[in-house]
Every structure is written in structure tokens, then in C-alpha cells.
C-alpha positions, 0 to 999 in steps of 0.5 A: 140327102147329103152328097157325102153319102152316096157313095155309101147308098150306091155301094149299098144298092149295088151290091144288095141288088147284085146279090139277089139278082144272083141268087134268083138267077142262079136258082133259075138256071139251076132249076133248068139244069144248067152248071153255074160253073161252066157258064161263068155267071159268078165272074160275069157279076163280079166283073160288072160289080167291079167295073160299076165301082170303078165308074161311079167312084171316078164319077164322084171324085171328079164331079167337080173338077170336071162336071162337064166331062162327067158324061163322057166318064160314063159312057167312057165306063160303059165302053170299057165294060163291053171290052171287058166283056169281049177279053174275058167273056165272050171267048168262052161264050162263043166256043161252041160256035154260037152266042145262045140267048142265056149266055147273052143274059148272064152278061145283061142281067148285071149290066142292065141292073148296073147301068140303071143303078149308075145313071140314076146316081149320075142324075142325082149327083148333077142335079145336087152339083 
């Protein structure tokens, strides 16, 4: 496959992906009477969404400008996921007092999904550089 369409693919997988881990774990914690709402699970999809944009597009537009710091984009990409997870998430998930296993897989779920999704484009575009 031609490198001018991965853009294209990971866009496309991102957000496929994304919304059907959304819909499954939305479903879930509906099922378990859990408010969608109030957990903030909508914002934790759209943040890791956003910011997995933003990490591959920085990745492709310099993978040839800077091939040997692509790795440090990415990494530098994941550090800045946490971050923003600690300004906008975690206030609110430790309000009670305590960080409960959902609220930790509200965040994870997108991000692991995200995370995997980058690097397999990341080894994908060093190998065809």
C-alpha cells in the first residue's frame, strides 16, 4: 500500500474502532446501571480520539524531516495523553476519594485501543521510509 494513504486507513480504523468500543462499552455500563453521563466516558473517547489525531498526524508530516526522533514524537504523544488525562479526568474520578476499576477503564479502553492502533501505523510507516 502506498504511504499516501495511511492517513486515510488510520482515520479510518481510529474511528470505526473507537465507535464500536463505545457503543459495546456503553451498552455494558448501561446494563450494570451505570449513568454514561456522570462517568464521563463520552469525553474520555473524544480526548484519546483527538489526541491519537494529533499524534499520528505529527508523525507522518515529519517522518521524513525527523525519521530519527519519530520515536520520541510518539512517546512524547503518549506523555501528553497522561497529562491530559490528569487536567481533565482524573479530578473528577477521584472526587470520591478513590480511583474504582471502571473508572480506570473508561480511560484505558480508548487508550490501549489508540495506542495499539498507533504504533502498528508507526512500524508501518518506518518500515516503508
Amino acid at each position: 500500500m502506498k504511504i499516501r494513504y495511511y492517513p486515510i486507513r488510520f482515520v479510518s480504523f481510529l474511528l470505526v474502532g473507537l465507535l464500536i468500543l463505545f457503543y459495546a462499552q456503553s451498552w455494558f455500563l448501561e446494563n450494570h446501571r451505570h449513568n454514561l453521563y456522570t462517568i464521563q466516558l463520552i469525553k474520555s473517547y473524544v480526548l484519546n480520539a483527538i489526541m491519537a489525531l494529533i499524534v499520528f498526524f505529527v508523525i507522518y508530516i515529519f517522518r521524513n524531516k525527523y525519521r530519527d526522533l519519530l520515536g520520541f514524537f510518539f512517546l512524547g504523544g503518549s506523555l501528553l495523553k497522561f497529562a491530559l488525562f490528569f487536567i481533565f479526568l482524573y479530578p473528577s474520578f477521584i472526587a470520591d476519594g478513590t480511583l474504582e476499576r471502571l473508572e480506570f477503564l473508561i480511560f484505558f479502553v480508548p487508550y490501549g485501543f489508540a495506542l495499539v492502533l498507533e504504533t502498528y501505523f508507526l512500524v508501518k510507516l518506518l518500515n516503508t521510509v
